[in-house]
LUMDODREN-409367 format. One record per residue: residue number from 1; x, y negated, z negated of N, C-alpha, C, O, CB in turn; residue in one letter. Coordinates in Angstrom, 3 decimals. Glycine has a CB too. Layout:
(node NUM; (X; Y; Z); (X; Y; Z); (X; Y; Z); (X; Y; Z); (X; Y; Z); 'a') ...
% end
This chain:
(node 1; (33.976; 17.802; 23.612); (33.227; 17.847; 24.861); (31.933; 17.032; 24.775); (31.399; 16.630; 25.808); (32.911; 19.293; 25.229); 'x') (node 2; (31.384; 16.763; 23.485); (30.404; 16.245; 23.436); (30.519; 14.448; 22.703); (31.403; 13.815; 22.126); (29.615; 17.343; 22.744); 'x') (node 3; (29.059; 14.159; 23.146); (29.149; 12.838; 22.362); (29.737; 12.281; 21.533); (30.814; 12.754; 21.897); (28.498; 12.613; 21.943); 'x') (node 4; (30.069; 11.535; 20.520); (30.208; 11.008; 19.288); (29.226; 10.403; 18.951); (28.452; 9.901; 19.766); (31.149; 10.305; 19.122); 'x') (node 5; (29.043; 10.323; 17.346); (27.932; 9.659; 16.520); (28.522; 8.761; 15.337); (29.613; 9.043; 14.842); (26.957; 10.817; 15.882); 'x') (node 6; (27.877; 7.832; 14.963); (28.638; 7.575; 13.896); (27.026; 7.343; 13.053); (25.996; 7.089; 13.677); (29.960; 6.177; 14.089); 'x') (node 7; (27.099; 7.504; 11.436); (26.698; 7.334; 10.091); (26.507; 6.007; 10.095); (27.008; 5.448; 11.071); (27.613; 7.805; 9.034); 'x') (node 8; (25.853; 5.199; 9.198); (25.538; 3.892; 8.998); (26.353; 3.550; 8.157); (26.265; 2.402; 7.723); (24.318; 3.582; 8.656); 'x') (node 9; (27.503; 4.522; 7.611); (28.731; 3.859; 6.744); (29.781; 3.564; 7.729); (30.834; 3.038; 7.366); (29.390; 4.878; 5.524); 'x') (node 10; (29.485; 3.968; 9.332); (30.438; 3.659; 10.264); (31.373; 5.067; 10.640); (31.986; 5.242; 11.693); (31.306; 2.424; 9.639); 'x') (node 11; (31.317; 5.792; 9.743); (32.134; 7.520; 10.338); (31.663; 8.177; 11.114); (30.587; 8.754; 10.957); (32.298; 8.679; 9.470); 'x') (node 12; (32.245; 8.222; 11.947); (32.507; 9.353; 13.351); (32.441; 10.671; 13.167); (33.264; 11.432; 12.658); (33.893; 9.309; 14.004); 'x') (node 13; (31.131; 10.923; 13.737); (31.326; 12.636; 14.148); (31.383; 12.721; 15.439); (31.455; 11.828; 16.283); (30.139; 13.695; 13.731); 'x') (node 14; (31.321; 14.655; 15.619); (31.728; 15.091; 16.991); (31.590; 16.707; 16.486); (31.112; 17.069; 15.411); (33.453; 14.455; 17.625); 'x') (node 15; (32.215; 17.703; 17.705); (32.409; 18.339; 17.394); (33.591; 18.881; 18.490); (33.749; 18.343; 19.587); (31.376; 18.746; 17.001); 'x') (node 16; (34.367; 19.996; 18.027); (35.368; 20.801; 18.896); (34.904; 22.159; 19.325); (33.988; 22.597; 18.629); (36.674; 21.009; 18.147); 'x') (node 17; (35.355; 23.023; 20.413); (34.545; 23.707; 20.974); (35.493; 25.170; 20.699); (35.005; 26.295; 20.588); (34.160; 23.126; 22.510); 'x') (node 18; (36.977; 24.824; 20.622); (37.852; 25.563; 20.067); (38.996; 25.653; 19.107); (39.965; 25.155; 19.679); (38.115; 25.814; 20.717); 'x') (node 19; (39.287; 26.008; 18.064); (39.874; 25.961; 17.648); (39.572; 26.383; 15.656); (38.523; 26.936; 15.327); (40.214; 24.952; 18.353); 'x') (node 20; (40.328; 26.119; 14.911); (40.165; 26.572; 13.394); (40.351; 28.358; 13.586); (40.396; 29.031; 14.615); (38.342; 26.009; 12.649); 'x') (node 21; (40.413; 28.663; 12.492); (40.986; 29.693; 11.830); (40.151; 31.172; 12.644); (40.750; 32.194; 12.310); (40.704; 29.429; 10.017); 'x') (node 22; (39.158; 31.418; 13.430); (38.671; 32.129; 14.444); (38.332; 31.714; 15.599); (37.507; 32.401; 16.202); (37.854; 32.629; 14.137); 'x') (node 23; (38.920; 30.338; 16.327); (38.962; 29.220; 17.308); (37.226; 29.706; 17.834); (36.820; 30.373; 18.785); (40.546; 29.327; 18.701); 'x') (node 24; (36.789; 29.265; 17.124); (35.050; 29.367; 17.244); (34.724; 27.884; 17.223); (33.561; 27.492; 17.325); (34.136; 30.272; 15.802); 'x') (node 25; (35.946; 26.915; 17.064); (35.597; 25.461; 17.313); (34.363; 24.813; 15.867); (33.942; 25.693; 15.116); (34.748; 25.458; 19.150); 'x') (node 26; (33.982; 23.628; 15.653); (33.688; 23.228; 14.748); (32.976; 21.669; 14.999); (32.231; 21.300; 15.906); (34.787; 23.424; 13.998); 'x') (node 27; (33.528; 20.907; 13.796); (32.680; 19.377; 13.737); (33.520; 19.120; 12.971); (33.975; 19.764; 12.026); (31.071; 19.053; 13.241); 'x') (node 28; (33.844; 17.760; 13.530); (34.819; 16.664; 12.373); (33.951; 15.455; 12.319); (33.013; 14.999; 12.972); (36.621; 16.081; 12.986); 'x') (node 29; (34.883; 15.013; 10.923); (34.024; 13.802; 10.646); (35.591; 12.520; 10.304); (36.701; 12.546; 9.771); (32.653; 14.232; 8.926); 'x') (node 30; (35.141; 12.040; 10.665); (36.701; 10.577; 10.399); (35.751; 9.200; 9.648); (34.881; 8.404; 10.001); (37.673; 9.660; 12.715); 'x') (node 31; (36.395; 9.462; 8.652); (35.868; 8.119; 7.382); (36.241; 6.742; 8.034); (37.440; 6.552; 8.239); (36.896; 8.176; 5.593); 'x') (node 32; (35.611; 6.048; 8.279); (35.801; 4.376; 8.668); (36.312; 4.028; 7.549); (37.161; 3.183; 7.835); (34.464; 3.375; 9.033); 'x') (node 33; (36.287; 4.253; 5.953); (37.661; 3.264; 5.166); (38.741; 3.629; 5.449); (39.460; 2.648; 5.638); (37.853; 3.226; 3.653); 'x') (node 34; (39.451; 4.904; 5.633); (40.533; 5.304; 5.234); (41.265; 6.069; 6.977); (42.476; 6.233; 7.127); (40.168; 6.387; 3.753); 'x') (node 35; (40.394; 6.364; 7.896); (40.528; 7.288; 9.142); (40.487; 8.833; 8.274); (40.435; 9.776; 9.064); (42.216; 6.939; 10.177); 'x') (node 36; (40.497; 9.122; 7.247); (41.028; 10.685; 6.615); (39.659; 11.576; 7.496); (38.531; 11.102; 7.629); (40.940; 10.860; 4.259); 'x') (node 37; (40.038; 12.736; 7.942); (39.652; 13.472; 8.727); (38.876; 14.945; 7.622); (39.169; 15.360; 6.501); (41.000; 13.698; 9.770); 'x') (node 38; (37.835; 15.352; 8.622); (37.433; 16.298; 7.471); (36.920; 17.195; 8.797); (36.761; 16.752; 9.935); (36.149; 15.696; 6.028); 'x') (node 39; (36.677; 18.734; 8.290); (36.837; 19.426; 8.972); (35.520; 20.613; 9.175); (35.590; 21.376; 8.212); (38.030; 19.720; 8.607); 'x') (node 40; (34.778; 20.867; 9.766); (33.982; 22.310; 9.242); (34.083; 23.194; 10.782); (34.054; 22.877; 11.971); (31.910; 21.968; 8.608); 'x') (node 41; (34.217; 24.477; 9.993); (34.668; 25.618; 11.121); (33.120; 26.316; 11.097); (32.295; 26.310; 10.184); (36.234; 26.899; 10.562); 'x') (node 42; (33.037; 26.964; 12.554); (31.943; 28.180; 12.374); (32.746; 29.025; 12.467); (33.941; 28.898; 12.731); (30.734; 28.439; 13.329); 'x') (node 43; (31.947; 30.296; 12.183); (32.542; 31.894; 11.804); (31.940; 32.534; 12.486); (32.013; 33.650; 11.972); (32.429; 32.559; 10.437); 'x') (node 44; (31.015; 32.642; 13.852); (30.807; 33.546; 15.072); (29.329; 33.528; 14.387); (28.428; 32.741; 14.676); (31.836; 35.204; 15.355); 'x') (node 45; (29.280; 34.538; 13.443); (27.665; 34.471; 12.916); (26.524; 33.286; 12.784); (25.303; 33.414; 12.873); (27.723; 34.847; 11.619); 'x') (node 46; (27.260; 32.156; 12.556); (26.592; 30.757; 12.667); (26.947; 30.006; 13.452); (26.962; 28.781; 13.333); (26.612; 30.041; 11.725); 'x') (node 47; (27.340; 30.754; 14.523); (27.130; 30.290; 15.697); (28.658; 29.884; 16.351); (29.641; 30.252; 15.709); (26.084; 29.122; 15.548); 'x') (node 48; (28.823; 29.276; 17.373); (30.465; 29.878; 18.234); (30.330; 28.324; 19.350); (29.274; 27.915; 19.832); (30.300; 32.196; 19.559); 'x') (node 49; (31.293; 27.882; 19.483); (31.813; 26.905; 21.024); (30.729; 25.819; 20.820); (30.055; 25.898; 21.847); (31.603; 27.848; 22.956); 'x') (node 50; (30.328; 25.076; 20.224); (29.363; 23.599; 20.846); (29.970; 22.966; 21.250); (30.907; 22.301; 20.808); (28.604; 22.655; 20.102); 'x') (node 51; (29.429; 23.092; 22.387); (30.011; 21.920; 23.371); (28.813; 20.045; 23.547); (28.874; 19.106; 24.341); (30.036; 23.015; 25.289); 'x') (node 52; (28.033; 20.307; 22.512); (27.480; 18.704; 22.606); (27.807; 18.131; 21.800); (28.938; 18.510; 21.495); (26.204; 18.345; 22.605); 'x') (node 53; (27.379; 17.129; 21.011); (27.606; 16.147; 19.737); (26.734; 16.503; 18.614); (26.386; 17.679; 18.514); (27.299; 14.600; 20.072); 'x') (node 54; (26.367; 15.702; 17.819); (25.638; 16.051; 16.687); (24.782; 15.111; 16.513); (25.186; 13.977; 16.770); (26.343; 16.267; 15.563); 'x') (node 55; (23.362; 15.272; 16.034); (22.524; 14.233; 15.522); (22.745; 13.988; 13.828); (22.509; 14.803; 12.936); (20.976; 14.668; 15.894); 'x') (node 56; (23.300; 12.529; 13.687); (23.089; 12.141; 12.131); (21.733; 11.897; 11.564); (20.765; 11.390; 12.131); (23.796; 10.892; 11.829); 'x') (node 57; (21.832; 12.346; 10.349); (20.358; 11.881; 9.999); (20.808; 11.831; 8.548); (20.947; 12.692; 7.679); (18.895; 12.983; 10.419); 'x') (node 58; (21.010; 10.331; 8.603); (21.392; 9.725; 7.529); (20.682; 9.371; 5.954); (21.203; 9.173; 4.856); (21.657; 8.777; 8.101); 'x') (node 59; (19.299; 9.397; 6.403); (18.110; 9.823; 5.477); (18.185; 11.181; 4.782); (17.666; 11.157; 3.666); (16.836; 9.853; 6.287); 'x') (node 60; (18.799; 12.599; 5.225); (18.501; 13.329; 4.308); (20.387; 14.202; 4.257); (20.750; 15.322; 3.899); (16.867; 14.289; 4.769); 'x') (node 61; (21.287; 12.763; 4.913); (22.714; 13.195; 4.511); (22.558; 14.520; 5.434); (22.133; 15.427; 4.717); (23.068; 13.455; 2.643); 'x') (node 62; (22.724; 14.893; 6.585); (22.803; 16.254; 7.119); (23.196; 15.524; 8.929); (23.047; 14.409; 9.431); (20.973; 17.384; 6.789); 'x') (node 63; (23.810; 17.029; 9.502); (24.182; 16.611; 10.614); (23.234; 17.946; 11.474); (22.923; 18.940; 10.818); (25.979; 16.453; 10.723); 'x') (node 64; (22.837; 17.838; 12.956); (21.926; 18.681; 13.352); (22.868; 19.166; 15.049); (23.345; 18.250; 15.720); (20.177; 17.778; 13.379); 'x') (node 65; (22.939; 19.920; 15.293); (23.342; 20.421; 16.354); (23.310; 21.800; 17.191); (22.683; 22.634; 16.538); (24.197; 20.176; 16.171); 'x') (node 66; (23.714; 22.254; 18.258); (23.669; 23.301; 18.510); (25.095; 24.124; 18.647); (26.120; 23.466; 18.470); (22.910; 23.238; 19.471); 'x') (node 67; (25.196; 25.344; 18.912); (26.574; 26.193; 19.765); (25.842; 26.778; 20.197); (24.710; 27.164; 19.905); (27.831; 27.069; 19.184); 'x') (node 68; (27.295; 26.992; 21.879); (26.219; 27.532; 23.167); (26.352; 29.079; 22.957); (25.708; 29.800; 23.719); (26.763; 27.034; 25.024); 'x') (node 69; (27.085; 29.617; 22.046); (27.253; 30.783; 22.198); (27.625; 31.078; 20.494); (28.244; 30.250; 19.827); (28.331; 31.086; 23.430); 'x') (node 70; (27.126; 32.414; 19.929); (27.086; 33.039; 18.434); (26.160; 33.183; 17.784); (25.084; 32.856; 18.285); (27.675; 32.524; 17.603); 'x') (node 71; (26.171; 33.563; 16.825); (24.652; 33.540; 16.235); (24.603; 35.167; 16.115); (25.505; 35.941; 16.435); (23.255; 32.736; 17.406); 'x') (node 72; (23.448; 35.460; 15.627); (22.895; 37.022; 15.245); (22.802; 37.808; 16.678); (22.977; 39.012; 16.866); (21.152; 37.001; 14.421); 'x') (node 73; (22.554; 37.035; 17.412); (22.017; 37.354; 19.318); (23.011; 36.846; 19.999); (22.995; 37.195; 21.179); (20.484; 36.492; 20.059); 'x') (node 74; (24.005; 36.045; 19.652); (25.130; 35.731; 20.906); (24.286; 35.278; 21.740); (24.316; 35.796; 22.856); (26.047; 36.962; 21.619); 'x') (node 75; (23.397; 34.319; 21.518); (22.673; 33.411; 22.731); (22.811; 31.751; 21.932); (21.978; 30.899; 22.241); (20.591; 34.034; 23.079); 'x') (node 76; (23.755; 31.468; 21.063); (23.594; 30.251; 20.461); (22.800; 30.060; 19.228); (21.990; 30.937; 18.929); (23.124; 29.500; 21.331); 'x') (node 77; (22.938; 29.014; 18.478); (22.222; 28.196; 17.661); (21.779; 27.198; 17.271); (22.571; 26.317; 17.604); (22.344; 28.222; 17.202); 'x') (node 78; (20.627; 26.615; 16.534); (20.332; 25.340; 16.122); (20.856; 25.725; 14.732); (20.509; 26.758; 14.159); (18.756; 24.772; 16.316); 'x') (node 79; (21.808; 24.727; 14.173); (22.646; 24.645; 12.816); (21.876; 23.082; 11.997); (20.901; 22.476; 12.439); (24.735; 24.434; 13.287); 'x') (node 80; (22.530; 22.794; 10.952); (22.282; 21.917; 9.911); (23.393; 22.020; 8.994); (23.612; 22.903; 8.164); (21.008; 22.170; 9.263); 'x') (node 81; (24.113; 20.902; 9.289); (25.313; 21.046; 7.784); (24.707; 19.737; 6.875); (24.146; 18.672; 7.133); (27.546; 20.668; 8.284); 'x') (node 82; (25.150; 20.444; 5.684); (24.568; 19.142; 4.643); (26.315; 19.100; 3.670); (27.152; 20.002; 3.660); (22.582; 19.816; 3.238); 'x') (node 83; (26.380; 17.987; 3.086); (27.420; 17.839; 1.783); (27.403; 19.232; 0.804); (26.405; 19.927; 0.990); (26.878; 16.398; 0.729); 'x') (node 84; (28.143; 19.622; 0.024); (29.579; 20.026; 1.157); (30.040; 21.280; 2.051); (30.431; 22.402; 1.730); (30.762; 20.021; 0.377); 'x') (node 85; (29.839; 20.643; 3.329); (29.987; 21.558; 4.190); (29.624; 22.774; 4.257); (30.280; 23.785; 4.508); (30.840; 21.609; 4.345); 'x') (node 86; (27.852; 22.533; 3.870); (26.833; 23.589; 4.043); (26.429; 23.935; 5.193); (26.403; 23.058; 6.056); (25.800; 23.360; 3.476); 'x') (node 87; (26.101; 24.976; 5.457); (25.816; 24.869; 7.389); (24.712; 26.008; 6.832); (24.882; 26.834; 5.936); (27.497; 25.528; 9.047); 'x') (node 88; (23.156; 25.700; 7.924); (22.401; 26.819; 7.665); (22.195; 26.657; 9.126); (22.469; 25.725; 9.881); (21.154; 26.868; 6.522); 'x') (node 89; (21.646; 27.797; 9.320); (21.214; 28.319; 11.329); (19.401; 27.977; 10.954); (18.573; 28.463; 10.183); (21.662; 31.016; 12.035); 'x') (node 90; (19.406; 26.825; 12.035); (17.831; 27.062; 12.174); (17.141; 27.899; 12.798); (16.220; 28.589; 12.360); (17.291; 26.227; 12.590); 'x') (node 91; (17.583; 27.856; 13.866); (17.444; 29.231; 14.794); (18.692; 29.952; 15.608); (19.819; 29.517; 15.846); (16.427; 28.881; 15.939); 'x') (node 92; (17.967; 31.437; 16.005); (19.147; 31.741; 16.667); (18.758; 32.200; 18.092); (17.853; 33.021; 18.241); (19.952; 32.796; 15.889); 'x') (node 93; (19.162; 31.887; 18.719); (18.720; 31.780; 19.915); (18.676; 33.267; 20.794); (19.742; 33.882; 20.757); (19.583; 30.718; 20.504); 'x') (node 94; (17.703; 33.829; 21.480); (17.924; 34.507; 22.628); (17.439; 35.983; 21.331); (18.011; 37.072; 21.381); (19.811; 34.252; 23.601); 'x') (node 95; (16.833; 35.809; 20.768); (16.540; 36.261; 19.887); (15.073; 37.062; 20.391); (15.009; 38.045; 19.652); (16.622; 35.245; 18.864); 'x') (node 96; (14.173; 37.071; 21.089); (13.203; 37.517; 21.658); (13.416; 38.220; 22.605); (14.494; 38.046; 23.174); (12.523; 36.785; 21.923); 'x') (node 97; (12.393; 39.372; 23.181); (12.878; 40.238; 24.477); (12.722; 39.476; 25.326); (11.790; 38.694; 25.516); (12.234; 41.500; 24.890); 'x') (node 98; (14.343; 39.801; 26.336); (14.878; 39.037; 27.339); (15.066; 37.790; 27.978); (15.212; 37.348; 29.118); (14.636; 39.366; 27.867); 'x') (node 99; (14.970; 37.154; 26.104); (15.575; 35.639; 26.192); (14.718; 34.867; 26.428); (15.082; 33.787; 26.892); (16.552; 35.323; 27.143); 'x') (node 100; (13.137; 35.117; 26.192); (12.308; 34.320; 26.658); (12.614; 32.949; 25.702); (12.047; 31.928; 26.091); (10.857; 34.987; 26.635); 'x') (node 101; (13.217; 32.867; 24.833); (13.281; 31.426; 23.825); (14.446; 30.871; 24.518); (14.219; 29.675; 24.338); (13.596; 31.617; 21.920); 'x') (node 102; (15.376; 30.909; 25.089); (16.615; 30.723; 25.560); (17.516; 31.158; 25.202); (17.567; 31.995; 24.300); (16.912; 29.877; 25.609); 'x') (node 103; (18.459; 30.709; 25.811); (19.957; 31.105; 25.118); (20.975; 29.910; 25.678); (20.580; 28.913; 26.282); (20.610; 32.877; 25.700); 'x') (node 104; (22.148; 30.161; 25.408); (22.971; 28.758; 25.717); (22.958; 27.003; 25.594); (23.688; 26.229; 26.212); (23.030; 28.853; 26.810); 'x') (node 105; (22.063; 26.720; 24.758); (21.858; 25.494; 24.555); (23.213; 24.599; 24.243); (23.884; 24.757; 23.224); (20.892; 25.478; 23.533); 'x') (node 106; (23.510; 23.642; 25.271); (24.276; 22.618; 26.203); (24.262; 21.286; 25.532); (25.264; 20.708; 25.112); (23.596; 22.464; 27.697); 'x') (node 107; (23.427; 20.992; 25.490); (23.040; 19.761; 24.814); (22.804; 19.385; 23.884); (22.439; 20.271; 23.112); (22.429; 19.383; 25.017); 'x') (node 108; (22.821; 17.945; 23.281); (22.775; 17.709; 21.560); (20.987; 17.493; 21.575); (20.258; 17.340; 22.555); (23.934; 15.898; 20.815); 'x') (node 109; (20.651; 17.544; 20.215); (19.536; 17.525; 19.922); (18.799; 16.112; 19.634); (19.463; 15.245; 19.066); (19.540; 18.341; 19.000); 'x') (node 110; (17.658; 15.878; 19.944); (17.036; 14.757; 18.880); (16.211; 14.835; 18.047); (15.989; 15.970; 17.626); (16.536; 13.869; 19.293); 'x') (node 111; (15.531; 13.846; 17.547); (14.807; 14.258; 16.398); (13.636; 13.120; 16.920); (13.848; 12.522; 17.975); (15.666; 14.103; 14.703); 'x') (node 112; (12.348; 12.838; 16.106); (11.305; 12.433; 15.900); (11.237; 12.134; 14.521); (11.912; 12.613; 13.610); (10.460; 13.195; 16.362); 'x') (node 113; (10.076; 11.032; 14.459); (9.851; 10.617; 12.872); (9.210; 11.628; 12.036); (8.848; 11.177; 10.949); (8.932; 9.352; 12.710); 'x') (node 114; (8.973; 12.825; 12.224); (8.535; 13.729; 11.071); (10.108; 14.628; 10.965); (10.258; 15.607; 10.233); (6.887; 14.839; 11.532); 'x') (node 115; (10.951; 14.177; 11.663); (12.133; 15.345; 11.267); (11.735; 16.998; 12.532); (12.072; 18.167; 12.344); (11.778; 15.894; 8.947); 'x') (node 116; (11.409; 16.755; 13.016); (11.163; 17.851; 14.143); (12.679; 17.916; 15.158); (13.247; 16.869; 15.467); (9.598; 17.296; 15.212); 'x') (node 117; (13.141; 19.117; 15.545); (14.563; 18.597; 16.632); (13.653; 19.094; 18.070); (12.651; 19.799; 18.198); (16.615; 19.800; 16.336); 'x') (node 118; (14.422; 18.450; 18.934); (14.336; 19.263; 20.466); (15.401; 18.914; 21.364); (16.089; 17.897; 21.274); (12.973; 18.917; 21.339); 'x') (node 119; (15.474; 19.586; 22.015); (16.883; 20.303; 22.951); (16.268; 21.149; 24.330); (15.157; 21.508; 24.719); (17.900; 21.721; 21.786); 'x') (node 120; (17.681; 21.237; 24.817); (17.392; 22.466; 25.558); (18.149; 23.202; 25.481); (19.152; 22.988; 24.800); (17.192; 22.453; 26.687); 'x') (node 121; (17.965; 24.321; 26.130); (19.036; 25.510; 26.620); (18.974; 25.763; 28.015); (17.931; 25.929; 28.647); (18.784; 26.937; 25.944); 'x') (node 122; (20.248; 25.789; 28.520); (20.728; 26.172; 29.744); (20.499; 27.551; 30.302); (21.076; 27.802; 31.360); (21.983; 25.963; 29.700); 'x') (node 123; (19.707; 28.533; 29.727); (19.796; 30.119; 30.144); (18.183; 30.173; 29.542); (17.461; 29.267; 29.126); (21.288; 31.352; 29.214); 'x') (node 124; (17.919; 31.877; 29.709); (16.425; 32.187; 29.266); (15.795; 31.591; 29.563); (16.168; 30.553; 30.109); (16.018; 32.264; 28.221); 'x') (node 125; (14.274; 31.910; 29.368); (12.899; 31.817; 29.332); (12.595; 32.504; 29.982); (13.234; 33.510; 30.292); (12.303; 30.866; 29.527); 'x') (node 126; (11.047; 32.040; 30.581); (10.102; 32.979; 31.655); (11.211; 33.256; 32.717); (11.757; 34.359; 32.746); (8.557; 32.085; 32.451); 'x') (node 127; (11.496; 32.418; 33.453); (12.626; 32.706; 34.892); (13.612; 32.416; 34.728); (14.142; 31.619; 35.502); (12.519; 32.091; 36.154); 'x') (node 128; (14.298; 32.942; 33.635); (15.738; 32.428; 33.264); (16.562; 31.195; 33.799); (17.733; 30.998; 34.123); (16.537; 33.429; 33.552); 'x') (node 129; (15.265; 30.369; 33.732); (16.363; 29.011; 34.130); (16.336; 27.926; 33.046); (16.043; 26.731; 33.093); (15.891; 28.139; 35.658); 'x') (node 130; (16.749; 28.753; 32.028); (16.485; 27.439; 30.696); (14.854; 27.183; 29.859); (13.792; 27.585; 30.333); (16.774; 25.693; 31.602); 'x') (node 131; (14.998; 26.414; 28.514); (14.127; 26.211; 28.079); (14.041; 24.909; 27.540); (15.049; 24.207; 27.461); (13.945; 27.052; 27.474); 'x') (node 132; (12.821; 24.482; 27.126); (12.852; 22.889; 26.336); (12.668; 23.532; 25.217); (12.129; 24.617; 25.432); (11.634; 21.532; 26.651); 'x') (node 133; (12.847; 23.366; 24.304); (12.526; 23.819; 22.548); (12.084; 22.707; 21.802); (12.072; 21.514; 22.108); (13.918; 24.365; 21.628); 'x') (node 134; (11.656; 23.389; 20.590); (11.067; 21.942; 19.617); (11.249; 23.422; 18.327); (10.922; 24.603; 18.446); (8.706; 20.864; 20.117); 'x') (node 135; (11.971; 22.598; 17.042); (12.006; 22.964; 16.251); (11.302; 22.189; 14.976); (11.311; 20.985; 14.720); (13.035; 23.240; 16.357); 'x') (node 136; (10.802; 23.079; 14.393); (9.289; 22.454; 13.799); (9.847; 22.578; 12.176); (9.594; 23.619; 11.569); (7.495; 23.656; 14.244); 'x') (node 137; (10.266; 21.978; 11.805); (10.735; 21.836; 10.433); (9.500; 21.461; 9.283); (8.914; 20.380; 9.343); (11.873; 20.654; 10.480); 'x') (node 138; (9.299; 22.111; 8.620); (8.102; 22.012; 7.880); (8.699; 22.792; 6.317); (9.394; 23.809; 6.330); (6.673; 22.881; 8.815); 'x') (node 139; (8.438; 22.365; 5.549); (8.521; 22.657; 3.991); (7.039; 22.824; 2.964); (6.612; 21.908; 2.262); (9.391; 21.337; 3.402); 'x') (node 140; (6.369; 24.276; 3.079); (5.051; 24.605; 2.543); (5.247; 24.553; 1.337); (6.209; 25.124; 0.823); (4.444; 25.807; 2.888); 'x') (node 141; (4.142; 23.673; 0.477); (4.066; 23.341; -1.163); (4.622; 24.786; -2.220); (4.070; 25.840; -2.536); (2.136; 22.950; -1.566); 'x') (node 142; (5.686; 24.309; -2.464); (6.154; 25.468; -3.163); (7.474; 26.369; -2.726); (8.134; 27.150; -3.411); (5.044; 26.295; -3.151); 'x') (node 143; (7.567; 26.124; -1.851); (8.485; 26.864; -0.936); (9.731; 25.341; -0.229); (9.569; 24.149; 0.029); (7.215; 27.820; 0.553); 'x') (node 144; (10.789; 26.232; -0.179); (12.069; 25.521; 0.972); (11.491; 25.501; 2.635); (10.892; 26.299; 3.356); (13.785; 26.756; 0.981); 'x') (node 145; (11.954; 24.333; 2.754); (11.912; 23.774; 4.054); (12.166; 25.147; 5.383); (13.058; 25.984; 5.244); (13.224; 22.491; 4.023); 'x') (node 146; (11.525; 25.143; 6.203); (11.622; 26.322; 7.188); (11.427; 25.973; 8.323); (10.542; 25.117; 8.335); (10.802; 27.357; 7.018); 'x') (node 147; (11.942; 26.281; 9.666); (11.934; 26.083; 10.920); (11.864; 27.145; 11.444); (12.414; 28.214; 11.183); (12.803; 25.446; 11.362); 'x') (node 148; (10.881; 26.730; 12.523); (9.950; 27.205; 13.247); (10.442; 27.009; 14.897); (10.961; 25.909; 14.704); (8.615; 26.477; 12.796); 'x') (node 149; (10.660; 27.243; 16.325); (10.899; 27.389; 17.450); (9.392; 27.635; 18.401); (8.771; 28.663; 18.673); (11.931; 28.459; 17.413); 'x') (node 150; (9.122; 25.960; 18.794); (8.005; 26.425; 19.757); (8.736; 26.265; 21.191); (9.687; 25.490; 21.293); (6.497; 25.433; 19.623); 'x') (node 151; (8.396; 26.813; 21.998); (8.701; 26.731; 23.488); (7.482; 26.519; 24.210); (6.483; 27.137; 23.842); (9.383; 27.985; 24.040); 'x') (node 152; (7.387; 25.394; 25.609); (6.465; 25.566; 26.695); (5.581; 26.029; 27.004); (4.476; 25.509; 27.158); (6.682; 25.807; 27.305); 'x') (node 153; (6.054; 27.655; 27.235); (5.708; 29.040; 27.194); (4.336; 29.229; 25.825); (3.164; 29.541; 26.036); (7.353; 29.969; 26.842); 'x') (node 154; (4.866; 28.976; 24.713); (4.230; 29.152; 23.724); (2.422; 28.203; 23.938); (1.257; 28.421; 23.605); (5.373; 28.642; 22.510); 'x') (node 155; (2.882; 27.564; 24.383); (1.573; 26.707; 24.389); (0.184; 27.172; 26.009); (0.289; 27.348; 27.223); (2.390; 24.738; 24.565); 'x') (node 156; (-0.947; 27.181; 24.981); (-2.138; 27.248; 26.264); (-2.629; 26.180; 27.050); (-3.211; 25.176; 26.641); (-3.379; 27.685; 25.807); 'x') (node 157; (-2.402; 26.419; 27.976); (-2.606; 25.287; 29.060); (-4.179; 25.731; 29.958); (-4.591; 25.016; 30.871); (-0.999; 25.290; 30.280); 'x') 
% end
C-alpha cells in the first residue's frame, strides 16, 4: 500500500499490510544482484497493518517506519529494523490519556540531518483529528540511543 524505497546498493523495500504467520503484514526487501526476497513479520506487540513505506537510512543500515494499528496501546507504532531483522518500537502510539499523542499513523516517516523522524497520525490529539509528531532520537554519554515523542501540543506558544 505504501511507497517503495530503494538502498544505495539499489534493493527495494516496502512493506505488506497483511499477511505472514499472524497476517499482521510486514516489510520486504528484494536484492538488486540476485531479485532473492527477504522477509520480516510483526507479531501484534510491535506493532500490526503498515500501510506506508519505509525510510532507508543507509548510514546507520536500519529501516524506519510506522503500523497504523498494534503496539502496547493498539494505536500504532514508530519501529526501526536493523540487520538481522531486528525491529525495536520507538514509540507506541495512543499511549497517553485519550490519545492526546495520536494514534493511527498513515504515513511514512522522514528524517532530518541529526537522525530525528516525523510523521503523522491520522487519529488523536487535542480534537482528535490527528497529530504531527517528531521523534527525538538522542543517545546520552553512556547510555543506548533513546526516543523521545514531541507533539505541537507539547510546545509553548
Amino acid at each position: 500500500m505504501g511507497a517503495v524505497s530503494f538502498d544505495t546498493l539499489g534493493n527495494l523495500y516496502g512493506t505488506f499490510s497483511g499477511g505472514g504467520p499472524d497476517n499482521t503484514g510486514g516489510v520486504f526487501r528484494i536484492l538488486a544482484k540476485n531479485g532473492k526476497i527477504g522477509s520480516f513479520f510483526f507479531n501484534i506487540t510491535d506493532g500490526y497493518k503498515p500501510v506506508a513505506g519505509v525510510l532507508v537510512d543507509s548510514k546507520h543500515a536500519a529501516l524506519y517506519g510506522t503500523t497504523s494499528i498494534g503496539g502496547t496501546s493498539d494505536g500504532g507504532t514508530v519501529f526501526k529494523i536493523t540487520a538481522p531483522a531486528e525491529d525495536t518500537v520507538l514509540y507506541n502510539f495512543c499511549s497517553q490519556p485519550n490519545c492526546t499523542d495520536g494514534a493511527s499513523p498513515v504515513a511514512s516517516v522522514i528524517s532530518d540531518a541529526d537522525g530525528n523522524l516525523y510523521g503523522t497520525a491520522d487519529q488523536g490529539g487535542a480534537n482528535d483529528l490527528g497529530v504531527v509528531f517528531e521523534i527525538v532520537q538522542q543517545a546520552p554519554k553512556g547510555s543506548a540511543s533513546q526516543a523521545t515523542l514531541k507533539s505541537p501540543h507539547d510546545e509553548k506558544h
